[in-house]
Backbone bond lengths (Angstrom), bond angles and torsions (degrees), N, CA, C in turn:
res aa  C-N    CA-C-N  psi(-1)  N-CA   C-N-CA  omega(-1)  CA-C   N-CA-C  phi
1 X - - - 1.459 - - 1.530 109.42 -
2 X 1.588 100.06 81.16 1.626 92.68 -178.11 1.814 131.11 -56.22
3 X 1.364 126.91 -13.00 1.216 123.46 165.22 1.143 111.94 -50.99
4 X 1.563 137.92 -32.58 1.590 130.74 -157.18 1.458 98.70 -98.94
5 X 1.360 116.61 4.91 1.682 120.72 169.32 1.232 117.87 -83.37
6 X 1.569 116.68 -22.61 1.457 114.10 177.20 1.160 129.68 -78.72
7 X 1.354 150.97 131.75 1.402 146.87 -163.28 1.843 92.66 -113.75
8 X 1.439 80.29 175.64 1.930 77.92 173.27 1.393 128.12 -48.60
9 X 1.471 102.73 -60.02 1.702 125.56 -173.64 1.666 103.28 -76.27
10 X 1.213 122.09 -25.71 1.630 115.72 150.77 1.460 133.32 -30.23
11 X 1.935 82.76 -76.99 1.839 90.35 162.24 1.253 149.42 -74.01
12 X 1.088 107.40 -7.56 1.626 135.05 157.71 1.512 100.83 -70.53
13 X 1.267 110.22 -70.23 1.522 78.05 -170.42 1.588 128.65 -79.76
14 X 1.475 111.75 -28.55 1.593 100.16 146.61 1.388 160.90 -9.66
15 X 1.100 85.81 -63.56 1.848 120.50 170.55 1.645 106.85 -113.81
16 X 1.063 136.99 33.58 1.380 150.66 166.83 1.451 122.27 20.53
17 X 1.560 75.45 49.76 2.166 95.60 -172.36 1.425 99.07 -67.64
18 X 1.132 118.01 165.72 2.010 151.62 134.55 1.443 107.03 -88.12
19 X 1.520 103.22 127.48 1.147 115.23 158.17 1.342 139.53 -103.88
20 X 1.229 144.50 120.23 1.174 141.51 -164.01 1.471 109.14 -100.94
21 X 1.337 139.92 119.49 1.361 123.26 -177.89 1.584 121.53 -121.09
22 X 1.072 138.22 109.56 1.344 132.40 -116.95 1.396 115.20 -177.49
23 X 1.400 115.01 166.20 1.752 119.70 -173.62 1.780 98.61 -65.52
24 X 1.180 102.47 -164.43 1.505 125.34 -169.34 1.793 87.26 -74.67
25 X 1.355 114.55 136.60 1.433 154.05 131.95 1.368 133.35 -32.12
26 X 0.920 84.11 -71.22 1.456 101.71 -172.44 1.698 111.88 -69.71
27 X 1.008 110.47 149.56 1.823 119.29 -177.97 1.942 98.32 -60.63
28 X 1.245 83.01 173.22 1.646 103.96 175.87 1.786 97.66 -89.46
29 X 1.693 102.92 121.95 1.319 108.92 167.97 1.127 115.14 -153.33
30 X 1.711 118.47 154.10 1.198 124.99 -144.11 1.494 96.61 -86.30
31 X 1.546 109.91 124.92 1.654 100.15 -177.05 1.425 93.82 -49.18
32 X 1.576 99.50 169.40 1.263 123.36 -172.72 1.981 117.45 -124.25
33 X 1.252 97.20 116.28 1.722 96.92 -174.23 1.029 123.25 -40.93
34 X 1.257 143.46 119.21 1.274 117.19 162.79 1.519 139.61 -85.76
35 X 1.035 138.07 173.20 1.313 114.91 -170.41 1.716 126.50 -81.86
36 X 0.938 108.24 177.78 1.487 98.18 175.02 1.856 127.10 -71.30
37 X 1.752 108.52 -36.56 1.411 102.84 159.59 1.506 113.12 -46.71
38 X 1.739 119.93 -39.51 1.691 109.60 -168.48 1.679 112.58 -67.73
39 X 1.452 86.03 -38.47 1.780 89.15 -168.62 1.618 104.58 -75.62
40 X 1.430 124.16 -39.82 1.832 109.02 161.94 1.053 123.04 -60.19
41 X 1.294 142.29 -30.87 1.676 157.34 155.15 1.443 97.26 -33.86
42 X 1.410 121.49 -65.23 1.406 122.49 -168.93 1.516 139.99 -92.00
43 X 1.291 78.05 -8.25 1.769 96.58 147.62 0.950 116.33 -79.61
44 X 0.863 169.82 -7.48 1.461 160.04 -101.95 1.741 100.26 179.21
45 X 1.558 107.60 -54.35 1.777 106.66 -171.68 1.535 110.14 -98.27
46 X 1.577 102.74 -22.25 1.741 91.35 164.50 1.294 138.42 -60.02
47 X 1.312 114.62 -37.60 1.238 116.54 173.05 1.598 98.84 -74.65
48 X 0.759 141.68 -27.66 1.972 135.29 176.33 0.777 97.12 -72.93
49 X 1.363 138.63 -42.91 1.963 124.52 -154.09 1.673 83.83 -83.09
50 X 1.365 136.46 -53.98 1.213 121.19 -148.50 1.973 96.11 -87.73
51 X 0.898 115.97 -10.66 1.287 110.59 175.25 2.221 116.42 -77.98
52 X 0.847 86.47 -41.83 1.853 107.73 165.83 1.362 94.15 -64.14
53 X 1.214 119.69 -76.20 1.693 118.46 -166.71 1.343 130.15 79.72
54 X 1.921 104.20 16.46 1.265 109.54 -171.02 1.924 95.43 -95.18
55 X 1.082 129.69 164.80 1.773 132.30 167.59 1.383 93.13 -69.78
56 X 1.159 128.68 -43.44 1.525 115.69 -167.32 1.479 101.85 -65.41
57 X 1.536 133.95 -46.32 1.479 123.81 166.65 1.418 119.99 -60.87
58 X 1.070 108.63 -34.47 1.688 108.67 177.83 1.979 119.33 -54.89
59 X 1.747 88.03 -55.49 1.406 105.14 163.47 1.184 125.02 -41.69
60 X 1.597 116.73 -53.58 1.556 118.39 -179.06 1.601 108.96 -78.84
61 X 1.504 119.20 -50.68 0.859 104.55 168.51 1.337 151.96 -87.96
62 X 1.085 115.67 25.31 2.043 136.40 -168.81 1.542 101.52 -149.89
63 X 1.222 130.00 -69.36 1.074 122.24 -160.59 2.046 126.52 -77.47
64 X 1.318 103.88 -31.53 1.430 136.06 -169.29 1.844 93.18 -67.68
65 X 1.350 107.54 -55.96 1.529 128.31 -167.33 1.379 98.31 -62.41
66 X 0.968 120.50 -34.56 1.453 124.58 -156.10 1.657 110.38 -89.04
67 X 1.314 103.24 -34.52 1.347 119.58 -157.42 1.657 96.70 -95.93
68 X 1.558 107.91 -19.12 1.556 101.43 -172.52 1.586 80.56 -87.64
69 X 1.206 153.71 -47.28 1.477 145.58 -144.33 1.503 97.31 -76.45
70 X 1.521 117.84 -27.90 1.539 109.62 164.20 1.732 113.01 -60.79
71 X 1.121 85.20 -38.01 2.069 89.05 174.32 1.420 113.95 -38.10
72 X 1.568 71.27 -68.57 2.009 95.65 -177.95 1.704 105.87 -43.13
73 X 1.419 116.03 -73.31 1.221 101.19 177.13 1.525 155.12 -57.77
74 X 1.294 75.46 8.17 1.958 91.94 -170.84 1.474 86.47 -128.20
75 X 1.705 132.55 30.75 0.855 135.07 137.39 1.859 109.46 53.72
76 X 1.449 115.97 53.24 1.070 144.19 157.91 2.065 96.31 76.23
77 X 0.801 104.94 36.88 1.875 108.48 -168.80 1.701 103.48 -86.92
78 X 0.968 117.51 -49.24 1.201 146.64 158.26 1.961 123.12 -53.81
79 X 1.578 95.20 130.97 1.943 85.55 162.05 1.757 100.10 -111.43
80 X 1.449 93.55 178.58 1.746 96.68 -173.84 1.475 87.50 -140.14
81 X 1.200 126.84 137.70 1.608 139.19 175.99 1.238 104.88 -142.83
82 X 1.585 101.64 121.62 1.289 125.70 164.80 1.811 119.93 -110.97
83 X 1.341 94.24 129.20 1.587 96.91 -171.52 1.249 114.69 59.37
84 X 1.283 129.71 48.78 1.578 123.76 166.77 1.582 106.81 -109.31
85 X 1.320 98.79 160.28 1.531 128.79 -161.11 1.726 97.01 -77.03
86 X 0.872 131.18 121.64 1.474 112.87 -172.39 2.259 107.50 -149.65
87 X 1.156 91.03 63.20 1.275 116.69 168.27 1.574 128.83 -78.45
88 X 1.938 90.64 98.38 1.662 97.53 -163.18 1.652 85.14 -94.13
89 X 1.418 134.57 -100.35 1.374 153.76 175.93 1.179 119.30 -62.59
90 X 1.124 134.36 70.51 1.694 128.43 177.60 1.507 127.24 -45.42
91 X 1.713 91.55 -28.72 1.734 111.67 -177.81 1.010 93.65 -48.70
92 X 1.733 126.35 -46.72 1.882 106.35 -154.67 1.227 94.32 -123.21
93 X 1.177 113.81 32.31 1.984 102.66 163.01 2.043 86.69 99.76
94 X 0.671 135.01 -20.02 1.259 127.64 -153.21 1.646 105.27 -81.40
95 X 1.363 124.39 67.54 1.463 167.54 -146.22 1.569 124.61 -164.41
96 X 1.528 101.45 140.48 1.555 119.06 158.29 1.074 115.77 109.66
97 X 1.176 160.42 -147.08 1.303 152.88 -108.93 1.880 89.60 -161.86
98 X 1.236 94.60 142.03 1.734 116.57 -178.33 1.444 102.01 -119.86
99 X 1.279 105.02 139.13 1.539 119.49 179.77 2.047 98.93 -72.09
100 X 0.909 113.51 -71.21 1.536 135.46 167.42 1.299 132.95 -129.86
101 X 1.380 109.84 120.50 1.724 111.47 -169.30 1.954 95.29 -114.87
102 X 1.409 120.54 147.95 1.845 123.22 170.49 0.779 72.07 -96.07
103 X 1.696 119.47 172.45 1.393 138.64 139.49 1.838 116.32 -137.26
104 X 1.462 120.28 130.07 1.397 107.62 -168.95 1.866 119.53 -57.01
105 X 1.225 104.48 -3.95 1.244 115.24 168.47 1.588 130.78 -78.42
106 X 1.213 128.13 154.17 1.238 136.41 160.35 1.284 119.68 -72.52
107 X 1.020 121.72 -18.86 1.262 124.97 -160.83 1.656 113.27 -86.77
108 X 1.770 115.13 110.78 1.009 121.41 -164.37 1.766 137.58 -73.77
109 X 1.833 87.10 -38.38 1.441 106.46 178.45 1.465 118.68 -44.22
110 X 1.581 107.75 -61.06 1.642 118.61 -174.97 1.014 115.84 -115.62
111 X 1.572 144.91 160.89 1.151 147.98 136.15 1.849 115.48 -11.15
112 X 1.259 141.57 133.61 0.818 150.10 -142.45 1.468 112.70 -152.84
113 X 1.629 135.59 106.20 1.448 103.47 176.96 1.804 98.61 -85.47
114 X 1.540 80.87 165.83 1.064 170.26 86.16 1.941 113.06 -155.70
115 X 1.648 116.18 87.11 1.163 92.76 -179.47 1.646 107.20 -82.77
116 X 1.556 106.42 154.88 1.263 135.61 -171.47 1.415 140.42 -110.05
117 X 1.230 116.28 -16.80 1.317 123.20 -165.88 1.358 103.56 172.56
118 X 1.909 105.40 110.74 1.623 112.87 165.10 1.177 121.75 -92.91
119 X 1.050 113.44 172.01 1.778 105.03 -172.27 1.624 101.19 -143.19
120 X 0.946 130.23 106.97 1.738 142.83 155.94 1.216 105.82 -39.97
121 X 1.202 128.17 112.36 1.983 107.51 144.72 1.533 100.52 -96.25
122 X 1.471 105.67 152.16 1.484 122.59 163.51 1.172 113.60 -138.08
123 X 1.298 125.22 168.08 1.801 138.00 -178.81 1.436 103.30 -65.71
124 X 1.194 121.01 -69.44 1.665 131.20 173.67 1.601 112.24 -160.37
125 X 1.321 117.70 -5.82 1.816 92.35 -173.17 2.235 97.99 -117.00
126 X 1.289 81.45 98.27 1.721 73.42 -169.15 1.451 111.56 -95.16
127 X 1.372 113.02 44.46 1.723 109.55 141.23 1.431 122.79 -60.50
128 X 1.741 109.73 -59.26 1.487 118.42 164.29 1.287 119.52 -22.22
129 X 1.074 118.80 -41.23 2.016 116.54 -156.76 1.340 95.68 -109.71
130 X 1.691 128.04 7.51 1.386 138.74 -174.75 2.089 101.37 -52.54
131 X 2.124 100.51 -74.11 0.994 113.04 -169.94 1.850 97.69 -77.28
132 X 1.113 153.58 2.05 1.000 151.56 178.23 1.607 107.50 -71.59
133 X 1.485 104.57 -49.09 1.666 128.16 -152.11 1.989 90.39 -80.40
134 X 1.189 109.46 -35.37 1.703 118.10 -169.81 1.341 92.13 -86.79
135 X 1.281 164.65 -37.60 1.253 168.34 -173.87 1.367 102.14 -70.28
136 X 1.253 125.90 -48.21 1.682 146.69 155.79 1.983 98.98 -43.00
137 X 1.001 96.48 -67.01 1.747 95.37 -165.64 1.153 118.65 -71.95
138 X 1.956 120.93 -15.10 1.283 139.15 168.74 1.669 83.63 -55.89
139 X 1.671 113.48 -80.92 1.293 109.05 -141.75 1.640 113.96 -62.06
140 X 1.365 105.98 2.02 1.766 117.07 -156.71 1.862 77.93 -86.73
141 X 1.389 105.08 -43.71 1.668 99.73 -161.45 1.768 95.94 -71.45
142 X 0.812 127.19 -65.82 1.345 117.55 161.90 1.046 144.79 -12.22
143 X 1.559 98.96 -62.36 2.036 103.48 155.12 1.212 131.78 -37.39
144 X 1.458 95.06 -46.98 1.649 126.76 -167.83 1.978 97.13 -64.19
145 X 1.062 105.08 -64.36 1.388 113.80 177.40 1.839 111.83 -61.43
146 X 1.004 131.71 -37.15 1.199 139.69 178.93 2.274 107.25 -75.82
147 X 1.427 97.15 -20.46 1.312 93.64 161.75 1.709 116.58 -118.72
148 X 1.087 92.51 53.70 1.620 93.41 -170.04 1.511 119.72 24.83
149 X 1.239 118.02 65.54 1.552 125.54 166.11 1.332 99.73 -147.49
150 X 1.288 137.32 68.12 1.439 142.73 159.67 1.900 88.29 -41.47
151 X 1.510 99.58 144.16 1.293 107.56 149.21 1.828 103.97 -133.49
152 X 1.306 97.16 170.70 1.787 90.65 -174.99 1.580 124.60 -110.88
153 X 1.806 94.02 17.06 1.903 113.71 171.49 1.451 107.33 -164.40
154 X 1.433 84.18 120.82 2.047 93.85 179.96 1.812 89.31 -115.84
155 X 1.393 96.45 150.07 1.712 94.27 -157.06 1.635 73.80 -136.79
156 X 1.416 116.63 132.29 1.287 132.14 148.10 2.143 125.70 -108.96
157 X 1.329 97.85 165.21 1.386 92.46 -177.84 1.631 85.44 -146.62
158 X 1.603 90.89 146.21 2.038 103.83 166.35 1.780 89.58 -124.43
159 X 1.579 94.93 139.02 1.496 100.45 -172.80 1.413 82.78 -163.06
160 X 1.936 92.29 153.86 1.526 103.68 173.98 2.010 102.15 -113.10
161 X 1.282 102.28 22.75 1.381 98.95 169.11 1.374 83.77 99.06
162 X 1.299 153.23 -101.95 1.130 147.68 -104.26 2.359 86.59 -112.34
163 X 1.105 109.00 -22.69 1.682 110.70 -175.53 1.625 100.87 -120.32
164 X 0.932 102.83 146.91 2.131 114.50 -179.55 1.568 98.78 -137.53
165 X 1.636 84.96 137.30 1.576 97.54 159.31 1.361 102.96 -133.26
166 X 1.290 118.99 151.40 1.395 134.42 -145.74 1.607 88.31 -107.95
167 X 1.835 148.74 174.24 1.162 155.08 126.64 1.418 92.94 -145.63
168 X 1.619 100.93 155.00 1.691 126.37 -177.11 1.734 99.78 -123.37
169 X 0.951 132.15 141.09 1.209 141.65 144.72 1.906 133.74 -92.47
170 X 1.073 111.18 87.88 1.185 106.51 -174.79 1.709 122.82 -102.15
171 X 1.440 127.75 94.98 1.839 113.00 -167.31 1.395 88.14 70.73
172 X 1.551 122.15 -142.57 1.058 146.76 170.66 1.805 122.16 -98.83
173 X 1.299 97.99 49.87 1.744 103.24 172.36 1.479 91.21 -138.95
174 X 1.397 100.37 136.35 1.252 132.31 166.44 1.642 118.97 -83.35
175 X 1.552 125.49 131.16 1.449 108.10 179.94 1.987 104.60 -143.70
176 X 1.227 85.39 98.82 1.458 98.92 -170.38 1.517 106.64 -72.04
177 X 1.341 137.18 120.96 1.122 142.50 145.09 1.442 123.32 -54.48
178 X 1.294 135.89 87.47 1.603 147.14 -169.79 1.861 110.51 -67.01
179 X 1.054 120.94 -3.35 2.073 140.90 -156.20 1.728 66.17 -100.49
180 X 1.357 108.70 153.18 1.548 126.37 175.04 2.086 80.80 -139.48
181 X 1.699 100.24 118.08 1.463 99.56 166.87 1.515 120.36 -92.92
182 X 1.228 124.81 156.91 1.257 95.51 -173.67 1.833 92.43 -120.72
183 X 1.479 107.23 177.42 1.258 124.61 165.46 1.582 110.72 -121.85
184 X 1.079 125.20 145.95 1.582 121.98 -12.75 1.871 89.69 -80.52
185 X 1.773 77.04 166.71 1.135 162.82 38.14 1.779 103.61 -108.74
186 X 1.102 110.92 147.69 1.332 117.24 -176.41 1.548 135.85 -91.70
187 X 1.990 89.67 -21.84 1.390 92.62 163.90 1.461 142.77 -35.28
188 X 1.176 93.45 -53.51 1.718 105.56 -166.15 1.711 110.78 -63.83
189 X 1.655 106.06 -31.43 1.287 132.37 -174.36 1.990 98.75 -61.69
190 X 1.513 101.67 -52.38 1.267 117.71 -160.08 1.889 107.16 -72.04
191 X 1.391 87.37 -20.40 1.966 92.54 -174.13 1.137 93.74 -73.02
192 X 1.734 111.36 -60.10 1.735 115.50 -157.23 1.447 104.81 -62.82
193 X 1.300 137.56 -38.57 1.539 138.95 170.88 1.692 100.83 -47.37
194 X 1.438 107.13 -71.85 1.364 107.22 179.94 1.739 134.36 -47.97
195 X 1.370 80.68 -24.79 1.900 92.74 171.73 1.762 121.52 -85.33
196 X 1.479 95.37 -36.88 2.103 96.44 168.03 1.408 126.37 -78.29
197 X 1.414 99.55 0.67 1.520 108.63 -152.55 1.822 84.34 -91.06
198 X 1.548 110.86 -34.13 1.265 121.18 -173.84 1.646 116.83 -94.68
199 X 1.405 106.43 -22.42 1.353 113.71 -172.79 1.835 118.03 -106.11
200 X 1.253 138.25 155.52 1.364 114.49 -161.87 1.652 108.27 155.06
């Protein structure tokens, strides 16, 4: 699975990014409520996912939940893919399996451009999944362009469910958000998902 070969300074120099490393990105937005299925869901699987401590519990239980309630709220506009095969460029590694891909589409079966937003899971130290998650958003911008739907911001996050780190893709500049958010509370988590998923 060549994505998990890339480190930061890999994909940077690969794909002949700029990095910007820096406060929060993203605009000022009003966390966003979540609903009551999310907040009983996450009572309940947070303390399990972080007690297990495996990504595969974290994933199902923190990250998966979260990402479908963006579904929910954007009222099925959106697809959500977990664990799909998502092979743009093989030439440069740009292959293998995605933890979580958005896509501005509805459309559930396949990958769909405009994809939008990757998502890292990690155990807890998410420097590792830093250059992994940008190697992901390279090939997302790529897709996007290779299906004629350029968009002009692919936004990734590496999170172990309960901590988020934010990245933007813009052209070839990188813009790392250095703020680690945490969950809970989930709001703030649930706006910024809900706001890239739409913005781009």
């Amino acid at each position: 699975m060549p994505y998990s070969k890339f480190t930061l300074s890999k994909a940077v120099d690969d794909f002949q990014l700029t990095i910007v490393e820096g406060d929060r990105f993203l605009p000022e937005i009003s966390p966003f409520n979540p609903s009551s299925l999310l907040k009983d869901t996450l009572k309940e699987t947070i303390p399990w996912a972080v007690a297990v401590g495996s990504e595969k519990a974290r994933s199902e239980g923190i990250i998966n939940p979260v990402l479908l309630e963006v579904k929910r709220q954007l009222h099925g506009q959106i697809s959500v893919f977990s664990g799909e095969e998502f092979n743009v460029q093989p030439e440069v590694d740009l292959m293998g399996y995605v933890d979580f891909l958005i896509s501005r589409s509805p459309e559930q079966l396949y990958i769909k451009a405009p994809a939008v937003v990757l998502v890292e899971a990690k155990k807890e130290d998410l420097k590792p999944g830093l250059g992994q998650c940008l190697a992901e958003m390279v090939a997302a911008q790529r897709f996007n362009q290779q299906k004629q739907q350029p968009i002009s911001t692919i936004y990734g996050t590496v999170t172990s469910g309960t901590v988020w780190r934010f990245l933007q893709l813009e052209g070839q500049t990188v813009t790392i958000d250095l703020n680690d958010y945490p969950v809970p509370p989930v709001d703030q988590i649930l706006s910024f998902l809900i706001w890239m998923s739409q913005n781009g």
